[in-house]
C-alpha positions, 0 to 999 in steps of 0.5 A, a space after each residue: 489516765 486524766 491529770 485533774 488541776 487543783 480545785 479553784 474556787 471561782 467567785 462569780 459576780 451575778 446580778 440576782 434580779 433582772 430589773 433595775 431600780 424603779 424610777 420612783 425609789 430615786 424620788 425617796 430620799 435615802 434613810 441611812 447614811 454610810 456610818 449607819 450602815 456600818 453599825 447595821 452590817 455590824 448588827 447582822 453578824 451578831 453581838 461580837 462584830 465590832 463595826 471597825 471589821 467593816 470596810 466600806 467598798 464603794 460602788 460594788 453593787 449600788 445603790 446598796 452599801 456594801 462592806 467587806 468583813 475583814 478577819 481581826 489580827 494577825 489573822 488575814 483575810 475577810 470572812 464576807 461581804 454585807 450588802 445594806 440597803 440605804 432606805 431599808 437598813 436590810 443586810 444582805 451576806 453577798 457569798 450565798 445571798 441571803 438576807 440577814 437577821 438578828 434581834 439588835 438588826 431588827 430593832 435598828 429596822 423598825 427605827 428606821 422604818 419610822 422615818 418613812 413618810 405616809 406616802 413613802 410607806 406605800 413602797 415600802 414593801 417594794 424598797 425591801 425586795 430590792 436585792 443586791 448582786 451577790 458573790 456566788 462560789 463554784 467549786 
């Protein structure tokens, strides 16, 4: 008779694109800054999310902001990880990698997207396909 161990769940950095940045996003500025990707992750969940449940962890996955959603009191824990990408404002949920979308997000995309300049506007496309390293869990 086999013993089995308690199920773990394993969470797996894995980077979701095989390339890196192209050399000319770094010529195009930024269109967001850490406070407004906060709102932004805030935004993704909805209504209810205050932007204080979200902690910013630097480095995670750059050049994406990425904020860990962290449970109110007393309860403890998170209830995910949100990827914002700095010239688009996308949100990305980092456990099962997908993008984010809720009336208010879209709202705050299109006022971004303002900010583009003519010729930053021909990367546009390419700038939303950029995708983060997700968290993936295995049972």
């Amino acid at each position: 008779m086999m013993r089995r161990g308690p199920k773990i769940s394993i969470f797996v950095y894995v980077l979701v694109s095989s390339w890196s940045l192209p050399g000319w996003a770094a010529d195009i500025p930024w269109k967001i800054d850490e406070p407004a990707a906060q709102r932004l992750a805030a935004e993704a969940n909805g209504p209810d999310f205050d932007v204080g449940l979200f902690n910013y962890g630097p480095g995670m996955s750059p050049p994406f902001f990425v904020f860990e959603g962290l449970n109110d009191p007393p309860r403890d824990g998170s209830f995910g990880y949100f990827a914002v990408n700095p010239w688009t404002g996308d949100v990305w949920n980092l456990w099962g990698c997908h993008k984010m979308s809720t009336p208010a997000l879209r709202k705050s995309q299109a006022e971004i997207r303002k900010r583009f300049t003519a010729d930053e506007l021909k990367h546009y496309a390419e700038l939303r396909r950029l995708k983060p390293e997700c968290i993936v869990e295995t049972p």
